[in-house]
N, C-alpha and C positions, 0 to 999 in steps of 0.2 A: 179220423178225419184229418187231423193233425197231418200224419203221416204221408196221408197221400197230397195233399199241399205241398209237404217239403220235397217231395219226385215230382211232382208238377213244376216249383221252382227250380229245380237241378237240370232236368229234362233240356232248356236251350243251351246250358253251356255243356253239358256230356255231349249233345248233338254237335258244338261245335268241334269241340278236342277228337272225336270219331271223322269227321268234315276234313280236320287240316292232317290226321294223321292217314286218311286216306289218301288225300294232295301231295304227301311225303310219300308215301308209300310207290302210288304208281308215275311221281316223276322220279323214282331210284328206280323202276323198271322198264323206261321207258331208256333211260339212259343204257342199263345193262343190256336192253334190245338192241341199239343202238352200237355197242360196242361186239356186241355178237357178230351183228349184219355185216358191220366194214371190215371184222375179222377175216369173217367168209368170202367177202369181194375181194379182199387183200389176198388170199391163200386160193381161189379161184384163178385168179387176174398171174398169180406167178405159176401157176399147174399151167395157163393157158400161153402164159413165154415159152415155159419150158416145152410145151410142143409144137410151138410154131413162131420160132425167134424173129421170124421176118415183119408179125404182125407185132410186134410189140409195141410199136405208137399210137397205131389203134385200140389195142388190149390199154393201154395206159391212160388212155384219155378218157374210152369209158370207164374203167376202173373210176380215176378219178369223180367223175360226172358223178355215177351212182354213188359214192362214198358220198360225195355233198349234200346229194337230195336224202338220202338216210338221215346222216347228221343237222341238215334241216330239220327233217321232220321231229327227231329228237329232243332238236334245242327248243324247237315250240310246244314241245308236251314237256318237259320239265320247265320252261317260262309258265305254260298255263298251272302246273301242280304248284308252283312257288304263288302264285298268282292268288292262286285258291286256298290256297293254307294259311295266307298272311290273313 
């Protein structure tokens, strides 16, 4: 009886240290998503100069655009994991 008492009191703080190192976990993935995507919009956006130099204000603007909403979305899933783990 003892025994199961003493997991009965352990049980909310392992539940939390599980809780924050998940919150760690997927705002480190949310970031490496994040640097993935604007890799690819970066290395898309200059394939897409290099075959039609005329458009490249347009290719740059949205480039741009898109890299921000990524990186938006980014910085609010690693705010919310920081969030969650404190």
């Amino acid at each position: 009886m003892t025994t199961l008492n003493i997991l009965l009191q352990a049980a909310p703080e392992a539940s939390m240290a599980v809780a924050k190192a998940g919150a760690v976990i997927g705002a480190g993935l949310a970031a490496m998503g994040a640097g993935i995507g604007i890799g690819r919009i970066g290395g898309s956006a200059l394939e897409s100069i290099a075959r039609q130099p005329e458009a490249k204000g347009d290719i740059v603007s949205n480039m741009i655009l898109a890299a921000a909403l990524v990186e938006g979305v980014a910085l609010g899933a690693v705010a919310l994991g920081f969030i969650v783990g404190l």
